[in-house]
Backbone of each chain as ProteinMPNN parsed JSONL, in Angstrom:
{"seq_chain_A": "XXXXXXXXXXXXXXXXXXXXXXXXXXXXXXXXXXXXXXXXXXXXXXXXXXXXXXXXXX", "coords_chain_A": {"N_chain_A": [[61.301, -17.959, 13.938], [59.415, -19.32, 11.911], [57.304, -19.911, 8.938], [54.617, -22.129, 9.718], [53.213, -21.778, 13.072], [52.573, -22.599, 16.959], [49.405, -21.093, 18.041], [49.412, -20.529, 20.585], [52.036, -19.771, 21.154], [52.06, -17.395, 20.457], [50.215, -15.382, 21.41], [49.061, -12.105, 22.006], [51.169, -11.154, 21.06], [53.23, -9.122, 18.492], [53.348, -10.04, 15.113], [54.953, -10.465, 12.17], [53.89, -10.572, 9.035], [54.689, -12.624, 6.348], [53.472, -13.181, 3.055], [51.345, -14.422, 4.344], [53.005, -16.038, 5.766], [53.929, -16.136, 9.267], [56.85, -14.237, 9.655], [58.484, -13.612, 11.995], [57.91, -12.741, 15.351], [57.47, -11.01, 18.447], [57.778, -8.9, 21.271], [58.764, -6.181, 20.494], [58.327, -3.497, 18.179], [59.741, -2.017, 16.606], [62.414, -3.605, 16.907], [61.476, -5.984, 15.472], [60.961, -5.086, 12.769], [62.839, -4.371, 11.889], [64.149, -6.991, 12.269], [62.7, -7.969, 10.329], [63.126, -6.776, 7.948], [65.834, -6.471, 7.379], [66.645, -9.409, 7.206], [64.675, -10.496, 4.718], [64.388, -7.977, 2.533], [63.642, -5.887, 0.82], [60.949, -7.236, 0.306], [57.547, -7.284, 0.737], [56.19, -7.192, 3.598], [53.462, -7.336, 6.542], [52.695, -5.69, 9.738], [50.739, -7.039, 12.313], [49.297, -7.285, 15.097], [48.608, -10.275, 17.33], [45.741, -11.082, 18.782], [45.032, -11.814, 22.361], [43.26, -14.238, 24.41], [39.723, -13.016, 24.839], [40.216, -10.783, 24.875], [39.745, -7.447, 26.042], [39.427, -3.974, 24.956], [40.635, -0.672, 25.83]], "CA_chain_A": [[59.938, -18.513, 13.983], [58.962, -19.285, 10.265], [55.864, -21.097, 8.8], [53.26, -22.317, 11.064], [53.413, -21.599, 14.59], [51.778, -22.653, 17.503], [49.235, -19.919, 18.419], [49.139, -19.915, 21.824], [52.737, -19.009, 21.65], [51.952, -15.82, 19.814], [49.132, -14.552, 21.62], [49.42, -10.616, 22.692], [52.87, -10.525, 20.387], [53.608, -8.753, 17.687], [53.874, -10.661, 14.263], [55.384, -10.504, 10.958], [53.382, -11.978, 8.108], [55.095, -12.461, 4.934], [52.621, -14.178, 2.104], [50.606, -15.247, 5.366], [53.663, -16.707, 6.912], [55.086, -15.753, 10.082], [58.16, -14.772, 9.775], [59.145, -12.914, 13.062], [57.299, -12.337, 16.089], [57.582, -10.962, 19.153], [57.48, -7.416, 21.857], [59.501, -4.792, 19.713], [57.82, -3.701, 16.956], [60.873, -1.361, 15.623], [63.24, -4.557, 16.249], [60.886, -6.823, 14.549], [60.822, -4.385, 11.537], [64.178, -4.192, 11.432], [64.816, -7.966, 11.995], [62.418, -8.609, 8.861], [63.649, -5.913, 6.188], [67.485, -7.406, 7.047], [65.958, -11.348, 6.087], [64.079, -10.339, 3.417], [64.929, -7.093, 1.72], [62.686, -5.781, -0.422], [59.566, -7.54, 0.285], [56.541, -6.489, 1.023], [55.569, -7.682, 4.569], [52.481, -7.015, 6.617], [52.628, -6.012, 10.975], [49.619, -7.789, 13.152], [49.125, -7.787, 16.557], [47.718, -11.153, 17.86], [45.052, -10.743, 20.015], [44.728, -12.532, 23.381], [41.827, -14.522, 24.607], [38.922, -12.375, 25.918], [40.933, -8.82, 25.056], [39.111, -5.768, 25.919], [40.281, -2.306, 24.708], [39.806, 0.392, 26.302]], "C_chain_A": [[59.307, -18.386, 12.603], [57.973, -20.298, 10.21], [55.277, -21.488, 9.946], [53.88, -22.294, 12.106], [51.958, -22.084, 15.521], [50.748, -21.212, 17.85], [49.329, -19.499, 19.41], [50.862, -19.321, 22.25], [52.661, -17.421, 21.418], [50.963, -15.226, 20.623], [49.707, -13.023, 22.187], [50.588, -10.501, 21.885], [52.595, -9.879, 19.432], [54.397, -9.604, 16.545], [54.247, -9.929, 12.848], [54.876, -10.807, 10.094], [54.816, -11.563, 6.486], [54.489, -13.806, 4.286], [51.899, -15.181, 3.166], [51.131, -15.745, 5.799], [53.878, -16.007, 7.974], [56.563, -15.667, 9.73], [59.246, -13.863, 11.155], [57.876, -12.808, 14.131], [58.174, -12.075, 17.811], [57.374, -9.529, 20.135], [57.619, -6.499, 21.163], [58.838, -4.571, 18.67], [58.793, -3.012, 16.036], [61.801, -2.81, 15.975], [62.362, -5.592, 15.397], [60.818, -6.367, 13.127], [61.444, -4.795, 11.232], [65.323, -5.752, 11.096], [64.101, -8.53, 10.571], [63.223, -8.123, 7.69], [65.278, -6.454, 6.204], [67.107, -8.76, 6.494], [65.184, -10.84, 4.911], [63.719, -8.613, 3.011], [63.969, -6.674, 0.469], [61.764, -6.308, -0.705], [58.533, -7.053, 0.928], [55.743, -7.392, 2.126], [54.165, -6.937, 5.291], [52.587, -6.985, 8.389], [51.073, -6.141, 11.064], [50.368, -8.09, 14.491], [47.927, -9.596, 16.599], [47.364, -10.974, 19.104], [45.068, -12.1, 21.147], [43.383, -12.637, 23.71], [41.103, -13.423, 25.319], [39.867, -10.956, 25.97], [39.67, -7.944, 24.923], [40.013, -4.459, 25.734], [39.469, -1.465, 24.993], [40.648, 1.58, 25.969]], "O_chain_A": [[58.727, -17.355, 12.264], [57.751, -21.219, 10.996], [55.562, -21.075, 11.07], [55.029, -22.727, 12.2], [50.785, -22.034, 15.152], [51.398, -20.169, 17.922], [49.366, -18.28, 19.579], [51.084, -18.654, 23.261], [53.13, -16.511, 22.102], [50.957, -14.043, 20.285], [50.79, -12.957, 22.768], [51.135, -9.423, 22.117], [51.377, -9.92, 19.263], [55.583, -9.911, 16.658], [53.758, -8.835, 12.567], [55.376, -11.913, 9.888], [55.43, -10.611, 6.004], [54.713, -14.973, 4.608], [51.828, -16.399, 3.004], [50.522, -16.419, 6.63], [54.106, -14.85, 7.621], [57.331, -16.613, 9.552], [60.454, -13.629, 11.112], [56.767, -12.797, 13.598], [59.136, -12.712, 18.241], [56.534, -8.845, 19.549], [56.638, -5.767, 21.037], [58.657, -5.594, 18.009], [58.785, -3.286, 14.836], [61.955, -3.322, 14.867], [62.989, -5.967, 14.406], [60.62, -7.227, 12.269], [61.311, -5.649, 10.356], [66.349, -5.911, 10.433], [64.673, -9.318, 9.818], [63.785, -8.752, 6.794], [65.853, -6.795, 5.17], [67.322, -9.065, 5.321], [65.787, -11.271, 3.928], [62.607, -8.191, 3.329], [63.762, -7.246, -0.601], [61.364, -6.16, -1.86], [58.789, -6.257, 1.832], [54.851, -8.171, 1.788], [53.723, -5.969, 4.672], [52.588, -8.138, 8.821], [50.272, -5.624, 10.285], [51.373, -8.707, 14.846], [46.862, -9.838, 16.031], [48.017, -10.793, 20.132], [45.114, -13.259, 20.734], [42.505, -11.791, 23.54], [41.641, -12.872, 26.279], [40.112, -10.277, 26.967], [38.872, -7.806, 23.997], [41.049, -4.124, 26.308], [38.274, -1.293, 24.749], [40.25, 2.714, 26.237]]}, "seq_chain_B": "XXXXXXXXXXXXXXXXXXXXXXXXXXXXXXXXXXXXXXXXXXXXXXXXXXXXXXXXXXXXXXXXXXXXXXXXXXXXXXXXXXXXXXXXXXXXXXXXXXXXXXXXXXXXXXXXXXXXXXXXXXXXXXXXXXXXXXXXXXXXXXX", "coords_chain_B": {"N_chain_B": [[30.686, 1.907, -4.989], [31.927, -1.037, -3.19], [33.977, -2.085, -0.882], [35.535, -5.085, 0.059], [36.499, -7.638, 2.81], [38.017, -10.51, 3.983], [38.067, -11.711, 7.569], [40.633, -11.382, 8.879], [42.865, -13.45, 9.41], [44.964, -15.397, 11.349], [47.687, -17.501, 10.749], [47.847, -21.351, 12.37], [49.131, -24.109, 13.884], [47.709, -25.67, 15.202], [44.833, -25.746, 15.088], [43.606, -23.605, 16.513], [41.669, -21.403, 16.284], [42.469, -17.675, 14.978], [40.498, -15.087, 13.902], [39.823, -12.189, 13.406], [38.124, -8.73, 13.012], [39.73, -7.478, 10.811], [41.44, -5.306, 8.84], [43.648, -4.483, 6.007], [46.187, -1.984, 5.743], [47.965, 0.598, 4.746], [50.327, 2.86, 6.636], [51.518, 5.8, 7.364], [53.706, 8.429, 7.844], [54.84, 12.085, 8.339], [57.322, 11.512, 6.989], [58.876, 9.3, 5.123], [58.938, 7.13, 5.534], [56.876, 4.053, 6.022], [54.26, 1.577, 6.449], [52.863, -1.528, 6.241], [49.917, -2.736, 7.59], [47.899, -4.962, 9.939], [44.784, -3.584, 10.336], [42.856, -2.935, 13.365], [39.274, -3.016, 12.87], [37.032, -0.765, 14.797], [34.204, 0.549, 16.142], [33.778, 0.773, 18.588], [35.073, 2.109, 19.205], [36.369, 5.969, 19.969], [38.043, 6.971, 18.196], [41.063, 6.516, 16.145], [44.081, 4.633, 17.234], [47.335, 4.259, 17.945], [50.0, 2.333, 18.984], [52.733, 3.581, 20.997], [55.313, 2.956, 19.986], [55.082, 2.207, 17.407], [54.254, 4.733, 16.203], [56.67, 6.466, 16.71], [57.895, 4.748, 15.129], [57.285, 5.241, 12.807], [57.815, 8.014, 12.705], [56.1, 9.744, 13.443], [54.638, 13.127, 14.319], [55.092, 13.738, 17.582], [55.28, 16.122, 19.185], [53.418, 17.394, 20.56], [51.208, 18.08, 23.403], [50.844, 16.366, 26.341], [47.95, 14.0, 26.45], [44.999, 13.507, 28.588], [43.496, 9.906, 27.897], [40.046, 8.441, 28.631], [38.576, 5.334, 29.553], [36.186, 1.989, 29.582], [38.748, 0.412, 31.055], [39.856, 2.51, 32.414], [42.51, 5.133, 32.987], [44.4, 6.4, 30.42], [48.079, 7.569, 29.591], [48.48, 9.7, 26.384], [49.351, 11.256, 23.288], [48.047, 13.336, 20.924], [47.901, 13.096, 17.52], [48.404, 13.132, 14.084], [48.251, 10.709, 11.52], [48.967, 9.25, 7.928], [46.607, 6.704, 6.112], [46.311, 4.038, 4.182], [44.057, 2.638, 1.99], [45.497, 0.003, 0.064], [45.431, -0.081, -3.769], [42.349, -1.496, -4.69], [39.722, -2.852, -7.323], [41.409, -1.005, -9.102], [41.107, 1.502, -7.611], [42.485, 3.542, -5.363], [41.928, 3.84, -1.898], [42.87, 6.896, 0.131], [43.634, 8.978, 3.307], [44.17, 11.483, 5.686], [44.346, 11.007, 9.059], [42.945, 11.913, 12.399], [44.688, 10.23, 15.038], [45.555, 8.794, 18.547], [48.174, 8.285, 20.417], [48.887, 5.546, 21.988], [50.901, 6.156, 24.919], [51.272, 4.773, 27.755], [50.379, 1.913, 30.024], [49.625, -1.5, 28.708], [50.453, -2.255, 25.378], [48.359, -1.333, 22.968], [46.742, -2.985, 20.312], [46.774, -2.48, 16.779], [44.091, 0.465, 16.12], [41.204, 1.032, 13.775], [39.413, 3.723, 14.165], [36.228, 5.617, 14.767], [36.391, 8.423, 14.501], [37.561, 10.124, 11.59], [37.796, 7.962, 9.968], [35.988, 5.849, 10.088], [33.763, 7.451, 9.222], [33.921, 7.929, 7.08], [33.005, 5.786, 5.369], [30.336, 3.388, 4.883], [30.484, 1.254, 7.148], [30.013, -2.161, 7.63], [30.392, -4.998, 9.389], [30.59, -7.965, 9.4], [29.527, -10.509, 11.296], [28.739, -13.006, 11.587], [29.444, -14.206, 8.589], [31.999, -13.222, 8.756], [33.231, -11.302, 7.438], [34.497, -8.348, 5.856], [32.6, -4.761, 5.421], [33.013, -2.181, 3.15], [31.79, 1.053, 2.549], [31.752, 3.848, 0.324], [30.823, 6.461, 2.195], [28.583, 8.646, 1.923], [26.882, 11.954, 2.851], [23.849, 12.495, 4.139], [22.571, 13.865, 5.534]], "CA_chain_B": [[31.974, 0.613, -5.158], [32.103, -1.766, -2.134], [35.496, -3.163, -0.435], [34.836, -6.564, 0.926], [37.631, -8.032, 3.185], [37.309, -11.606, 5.38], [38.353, -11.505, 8.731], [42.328, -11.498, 8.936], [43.3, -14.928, 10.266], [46.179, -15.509, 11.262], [48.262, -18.983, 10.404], [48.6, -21.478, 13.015], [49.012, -25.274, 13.485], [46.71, -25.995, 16.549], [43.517, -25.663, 15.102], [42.774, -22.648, 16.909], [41.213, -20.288, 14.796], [41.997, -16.649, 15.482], [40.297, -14.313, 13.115], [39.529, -10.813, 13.759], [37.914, -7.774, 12.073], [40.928, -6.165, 10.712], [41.88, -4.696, 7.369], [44.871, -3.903, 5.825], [46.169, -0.494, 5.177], [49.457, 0.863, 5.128], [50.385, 3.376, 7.801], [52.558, 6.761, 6.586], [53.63, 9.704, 8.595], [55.191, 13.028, 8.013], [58.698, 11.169, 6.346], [58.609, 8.443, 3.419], [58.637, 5.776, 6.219], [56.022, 3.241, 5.96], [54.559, -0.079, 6.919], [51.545, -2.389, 5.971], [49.71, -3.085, 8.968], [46.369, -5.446, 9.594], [44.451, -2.853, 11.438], [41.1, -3.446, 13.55], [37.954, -2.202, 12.823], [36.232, -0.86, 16.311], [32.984, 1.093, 15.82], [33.337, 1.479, 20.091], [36.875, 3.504, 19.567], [36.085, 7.266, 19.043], [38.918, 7.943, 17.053], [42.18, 5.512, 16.093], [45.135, 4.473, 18.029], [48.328, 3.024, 18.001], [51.193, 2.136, 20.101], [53.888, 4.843, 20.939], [56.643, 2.246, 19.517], [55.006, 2.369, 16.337], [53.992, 6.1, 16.249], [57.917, 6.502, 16.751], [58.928, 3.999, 13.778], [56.682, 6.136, 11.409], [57.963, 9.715, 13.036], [54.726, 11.122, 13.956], [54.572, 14.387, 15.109], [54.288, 13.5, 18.92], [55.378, 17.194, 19.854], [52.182, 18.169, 20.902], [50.795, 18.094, 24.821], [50.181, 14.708, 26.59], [46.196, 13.762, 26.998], [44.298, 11.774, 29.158], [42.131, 9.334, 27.549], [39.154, 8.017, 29.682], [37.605, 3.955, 29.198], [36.069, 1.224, 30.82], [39.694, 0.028, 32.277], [40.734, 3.158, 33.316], [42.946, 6.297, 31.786], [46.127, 6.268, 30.026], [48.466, 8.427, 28.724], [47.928, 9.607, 24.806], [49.179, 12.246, 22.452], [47.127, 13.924, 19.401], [48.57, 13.344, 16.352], [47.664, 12.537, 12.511], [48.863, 9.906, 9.941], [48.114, 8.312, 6.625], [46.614, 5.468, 6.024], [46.125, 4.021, 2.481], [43.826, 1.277, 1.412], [45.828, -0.432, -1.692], [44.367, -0.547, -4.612], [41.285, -2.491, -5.042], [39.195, -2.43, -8.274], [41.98, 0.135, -9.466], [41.052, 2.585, -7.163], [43.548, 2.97, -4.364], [41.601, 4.998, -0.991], [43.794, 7.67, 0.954], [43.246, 9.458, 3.885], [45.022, 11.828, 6.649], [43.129, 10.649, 9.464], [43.6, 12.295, 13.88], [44.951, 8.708, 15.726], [45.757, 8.967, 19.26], [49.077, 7.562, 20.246], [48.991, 5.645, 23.568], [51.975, 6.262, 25.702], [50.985, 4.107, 29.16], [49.726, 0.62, 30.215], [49.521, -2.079, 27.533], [50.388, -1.455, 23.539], [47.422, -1.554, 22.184], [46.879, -3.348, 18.612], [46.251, -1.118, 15.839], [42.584, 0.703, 15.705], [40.587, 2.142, 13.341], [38.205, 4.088, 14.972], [35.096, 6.172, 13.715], [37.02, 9.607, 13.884], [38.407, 10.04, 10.496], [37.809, 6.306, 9.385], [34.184, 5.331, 9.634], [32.677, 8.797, 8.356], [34.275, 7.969, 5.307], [32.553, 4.645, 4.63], [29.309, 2.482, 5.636], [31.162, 0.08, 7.498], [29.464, -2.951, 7.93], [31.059, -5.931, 10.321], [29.399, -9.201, 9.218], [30.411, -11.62, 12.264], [28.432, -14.661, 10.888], [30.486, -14.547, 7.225], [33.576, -13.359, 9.327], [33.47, -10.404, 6.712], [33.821, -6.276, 6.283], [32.594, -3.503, 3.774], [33.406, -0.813, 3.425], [31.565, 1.371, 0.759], [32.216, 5.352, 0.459], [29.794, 7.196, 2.505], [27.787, 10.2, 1.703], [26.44, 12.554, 3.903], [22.494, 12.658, 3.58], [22.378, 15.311, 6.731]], "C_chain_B": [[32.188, 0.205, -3.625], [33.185, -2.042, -1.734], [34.939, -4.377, 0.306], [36.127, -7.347, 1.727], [36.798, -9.2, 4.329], [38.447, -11.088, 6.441], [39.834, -12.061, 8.123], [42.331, -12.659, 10.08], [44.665, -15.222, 10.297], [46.487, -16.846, 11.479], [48.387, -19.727, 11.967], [48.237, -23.061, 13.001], [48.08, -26.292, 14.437], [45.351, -26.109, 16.131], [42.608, -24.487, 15.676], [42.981, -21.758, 16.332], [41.405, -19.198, 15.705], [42.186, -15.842, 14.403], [39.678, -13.044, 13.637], [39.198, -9.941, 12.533], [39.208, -7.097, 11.6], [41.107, -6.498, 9.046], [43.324, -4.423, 6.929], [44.995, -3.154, 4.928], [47.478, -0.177, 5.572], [49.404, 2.343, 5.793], [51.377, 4.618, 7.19], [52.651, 8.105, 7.462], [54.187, 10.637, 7.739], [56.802, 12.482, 6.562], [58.219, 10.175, 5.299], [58.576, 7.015, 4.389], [56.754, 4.871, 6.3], [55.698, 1.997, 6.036], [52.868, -0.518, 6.728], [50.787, -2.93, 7.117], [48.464, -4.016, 8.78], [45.72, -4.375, 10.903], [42.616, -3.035, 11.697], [40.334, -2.212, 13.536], [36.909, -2.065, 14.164], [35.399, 0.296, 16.22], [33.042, 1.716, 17.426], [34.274, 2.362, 19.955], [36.361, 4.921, 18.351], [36.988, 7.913, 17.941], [40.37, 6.642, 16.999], [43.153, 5.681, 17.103], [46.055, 3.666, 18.078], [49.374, 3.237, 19.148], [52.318, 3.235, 19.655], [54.815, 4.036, 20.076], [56.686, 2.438, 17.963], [54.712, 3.37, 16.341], [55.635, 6.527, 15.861], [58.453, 5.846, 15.174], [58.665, 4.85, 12.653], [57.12, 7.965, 11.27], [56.781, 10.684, 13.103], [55.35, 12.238, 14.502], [54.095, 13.85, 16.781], [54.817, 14.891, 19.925], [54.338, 17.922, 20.951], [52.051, 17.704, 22.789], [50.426, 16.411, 25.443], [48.839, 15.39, 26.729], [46.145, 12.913, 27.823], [43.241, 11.274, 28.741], [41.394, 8.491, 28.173], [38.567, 6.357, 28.408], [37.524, 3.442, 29.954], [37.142, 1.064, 31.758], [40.129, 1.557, 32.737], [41.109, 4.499, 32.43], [44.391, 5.931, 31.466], [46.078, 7.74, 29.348], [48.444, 8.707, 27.241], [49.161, 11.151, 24.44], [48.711, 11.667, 21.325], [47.965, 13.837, 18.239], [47.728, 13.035, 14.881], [48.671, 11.506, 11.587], [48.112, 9.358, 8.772], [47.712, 7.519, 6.33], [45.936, 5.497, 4.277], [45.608, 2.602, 2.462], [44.131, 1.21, 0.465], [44.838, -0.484, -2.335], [43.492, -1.752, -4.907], [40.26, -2.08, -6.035], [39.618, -1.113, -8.947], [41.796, 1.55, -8.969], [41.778, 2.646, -5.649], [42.743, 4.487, -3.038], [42.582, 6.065, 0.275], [43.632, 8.558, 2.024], [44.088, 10.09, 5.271], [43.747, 11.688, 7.946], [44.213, 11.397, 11.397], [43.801, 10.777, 14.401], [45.434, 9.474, 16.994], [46.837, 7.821, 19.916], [48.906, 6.817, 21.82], [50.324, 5.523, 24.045], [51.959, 5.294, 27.126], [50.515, 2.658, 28.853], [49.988, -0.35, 28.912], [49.789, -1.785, 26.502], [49.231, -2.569, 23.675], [47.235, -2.187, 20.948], [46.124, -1.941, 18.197], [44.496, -0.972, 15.627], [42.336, 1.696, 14.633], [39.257, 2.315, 13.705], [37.365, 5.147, 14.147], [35.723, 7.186, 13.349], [37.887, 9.872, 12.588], [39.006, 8.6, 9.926], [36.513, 5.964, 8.972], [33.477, 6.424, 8.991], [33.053, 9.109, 7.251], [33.836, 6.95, 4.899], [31.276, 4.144, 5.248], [30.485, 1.339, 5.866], [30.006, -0.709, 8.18], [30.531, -4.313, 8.209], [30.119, -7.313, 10.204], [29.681, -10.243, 10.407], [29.791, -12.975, 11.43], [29.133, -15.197, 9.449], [31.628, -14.239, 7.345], [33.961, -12.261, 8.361], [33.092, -8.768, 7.039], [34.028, -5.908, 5.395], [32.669, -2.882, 3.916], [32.713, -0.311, 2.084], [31.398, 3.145, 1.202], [30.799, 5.348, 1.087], [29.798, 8.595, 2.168], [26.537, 10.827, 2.485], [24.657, 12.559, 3.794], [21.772, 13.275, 4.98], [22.744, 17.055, 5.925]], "O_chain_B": [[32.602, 1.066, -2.849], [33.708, -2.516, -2.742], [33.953, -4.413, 1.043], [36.92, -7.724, 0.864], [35.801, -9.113, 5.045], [39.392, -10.328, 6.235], [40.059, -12.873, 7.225], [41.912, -12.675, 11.237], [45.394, -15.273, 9.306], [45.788, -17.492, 12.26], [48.901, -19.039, 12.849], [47.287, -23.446, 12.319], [47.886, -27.495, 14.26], [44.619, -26.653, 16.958], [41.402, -24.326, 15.493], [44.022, -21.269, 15.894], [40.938, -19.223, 16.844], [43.271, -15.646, 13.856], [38.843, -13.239, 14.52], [39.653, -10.118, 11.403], [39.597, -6.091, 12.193], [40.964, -7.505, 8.351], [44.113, -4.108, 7.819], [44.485, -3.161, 3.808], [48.028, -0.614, 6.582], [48.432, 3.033, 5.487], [52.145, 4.155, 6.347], [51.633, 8.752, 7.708], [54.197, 10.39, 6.533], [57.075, 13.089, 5.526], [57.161, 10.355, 4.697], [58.199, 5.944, 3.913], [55.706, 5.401, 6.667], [56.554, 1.151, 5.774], [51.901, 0.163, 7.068], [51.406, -3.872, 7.61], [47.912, -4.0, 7.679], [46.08, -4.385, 12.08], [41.648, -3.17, 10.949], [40.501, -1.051, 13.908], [36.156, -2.968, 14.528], [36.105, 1.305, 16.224], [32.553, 2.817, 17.679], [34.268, 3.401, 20.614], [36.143, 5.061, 17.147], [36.835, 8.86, 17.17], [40.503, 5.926, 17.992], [43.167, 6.689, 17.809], [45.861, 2.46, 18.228], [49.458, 4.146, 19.974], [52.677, 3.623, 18.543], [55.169, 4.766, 19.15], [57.686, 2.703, 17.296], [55.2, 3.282, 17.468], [55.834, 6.912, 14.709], [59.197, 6.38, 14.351], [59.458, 5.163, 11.765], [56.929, 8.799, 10.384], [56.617, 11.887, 12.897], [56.445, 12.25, 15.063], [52.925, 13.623, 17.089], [54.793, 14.82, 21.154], [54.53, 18.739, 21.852], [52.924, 16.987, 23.279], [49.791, 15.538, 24.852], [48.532, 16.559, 26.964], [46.817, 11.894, 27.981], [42.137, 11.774, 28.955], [42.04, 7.475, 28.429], [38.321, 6.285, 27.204], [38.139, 3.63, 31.003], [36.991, 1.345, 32.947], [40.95, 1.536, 33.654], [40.426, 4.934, 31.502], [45.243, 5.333, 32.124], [45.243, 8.535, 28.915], [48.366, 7.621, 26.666], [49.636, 11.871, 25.318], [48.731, 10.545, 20.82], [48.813, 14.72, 18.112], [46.533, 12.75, 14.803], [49.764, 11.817, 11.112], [46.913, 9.089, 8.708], [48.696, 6.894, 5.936], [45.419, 6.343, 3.547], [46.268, 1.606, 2.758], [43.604, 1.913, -0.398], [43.693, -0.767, -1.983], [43.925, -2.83, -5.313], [39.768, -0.974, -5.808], [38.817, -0.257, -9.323], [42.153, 2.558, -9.579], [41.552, 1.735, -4.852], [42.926, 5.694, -3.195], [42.816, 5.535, 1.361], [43.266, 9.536, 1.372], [44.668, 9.248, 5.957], [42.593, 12.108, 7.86], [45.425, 11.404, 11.614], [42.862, 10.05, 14.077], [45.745, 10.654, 16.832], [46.502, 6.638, 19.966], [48.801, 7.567, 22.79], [50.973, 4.643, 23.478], [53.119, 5.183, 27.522], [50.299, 2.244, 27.714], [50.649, 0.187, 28.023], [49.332, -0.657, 26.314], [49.087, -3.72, 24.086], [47.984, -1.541, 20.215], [45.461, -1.025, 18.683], [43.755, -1.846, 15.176], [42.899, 2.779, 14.474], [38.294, 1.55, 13.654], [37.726, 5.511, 13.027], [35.885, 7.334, 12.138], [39.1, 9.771, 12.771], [40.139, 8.253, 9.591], [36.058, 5.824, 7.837], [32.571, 6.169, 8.198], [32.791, 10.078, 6.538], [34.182, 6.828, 3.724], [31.142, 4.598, 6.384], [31.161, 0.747, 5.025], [29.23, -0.24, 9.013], [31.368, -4.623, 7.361], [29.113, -7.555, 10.872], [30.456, -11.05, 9.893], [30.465, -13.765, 10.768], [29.331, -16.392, 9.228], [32.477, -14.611, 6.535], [35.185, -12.134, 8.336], [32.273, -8.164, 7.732], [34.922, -6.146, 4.582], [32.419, -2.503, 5.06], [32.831, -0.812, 0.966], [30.967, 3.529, 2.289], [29.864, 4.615, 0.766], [30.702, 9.43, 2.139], [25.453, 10.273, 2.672], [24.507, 12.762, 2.589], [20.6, 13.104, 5.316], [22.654, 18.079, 6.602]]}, "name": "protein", "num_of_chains": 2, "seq": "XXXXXXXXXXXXXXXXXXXXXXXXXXXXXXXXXXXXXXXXXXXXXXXXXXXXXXXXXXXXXXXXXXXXXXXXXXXXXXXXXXXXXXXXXXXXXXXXXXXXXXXXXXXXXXXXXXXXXXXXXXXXXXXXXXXXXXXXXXXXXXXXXXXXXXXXXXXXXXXXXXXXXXXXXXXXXXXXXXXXXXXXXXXXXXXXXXXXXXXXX"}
């Protein structure tokens, strides 16, 4: 899942940014780490949760 | 010295805008592991919190006793712990701080909070919603 994405698939996931792209998303946040730093190696990515409509935290 | 950050928006091709208060600060526990996170700013959360999964990636200390933490929905499970968070440098001054976060273990992962306990009583945080912006500027005690 690279460059623009729909959002409503992302909502509640766990994303990836790299330079404001997406470049991973999804439940895991240790496999999502782990699937970025194997694709890109030495860059300096950024985790974000996307929030879902109407989230409350409690 | 002020920090000024717009709302973290995240990319998408729909037109629907979703921007949120959140900052970014990188995340550091007891080991050399570390990770850049966008983390929200919540003035209602008494103290920070992240998801056990990530608590785990960073090696917190989660030795300690479970809690139960009480809110509107309900209680979940928690442990007490501490990590680092680091606002990069901005205007060559880079802010650092070992701050208590509360890990949740139950129900939902949570997105990342920073909450007043060992976050906000280190800055005037101000939440602009109409410019979609947040400051942060050192606070000093005047109690």
């Amino acid at each position: 899942m690279e460059g623009r994405v729909n959002s409503e698939q992302i909502k509640g996931k766990w994303v990836i940014l790299l330079d404001n792209h997406i470049i991973a998303s999804g439940d895991d946040i240790k496999e999502l780490i782990k699937e970025a730093e194997k694709k890109y190696p030495n860059k300096k990515f950024i985790l974000a949760k996307v929030p879902e409509e109407g989230t409350m935290i409690y | 010295m002020t920090l000024s950050f717009n709302y973290h928006r995240l990319p998408n091709k729909k037109g629907v805008d979703i921007r949120t208060p959140s900052i970014p600060v990188v995340l550091k526990g007891e080991s050399k592991t570390q990770i850049k996170v966008y983390a929200l700013i919540d003035s209602g959360a008494d103290i920070s919190v992240i998801p056990k999964s990530l608590a785990e990636f960073l090696n917190l200390d989660l030795s300690g006793e479970t809690d139960i933490s009480y809110g509107i929905g309900g209680e979940i499970k928690v442990k007490k712990t501490r990590m680092q968070i680091t606002i990069e440098k901005v205007h060559e001054e880079e802010y650092s701080y070992n701050i208590p976060v509360q890990v949740i273990l139950s129900g939902e992962e949570p997105p990342i909070i920073l909450g007043r306990k060992g976050f906000f009583d280190n800055f005037v945080v101000t939440i602009d919603e109409t410019n979609k912006k947040i400051r942060l500027k050192k606070a000093s005690k005047n109690y």
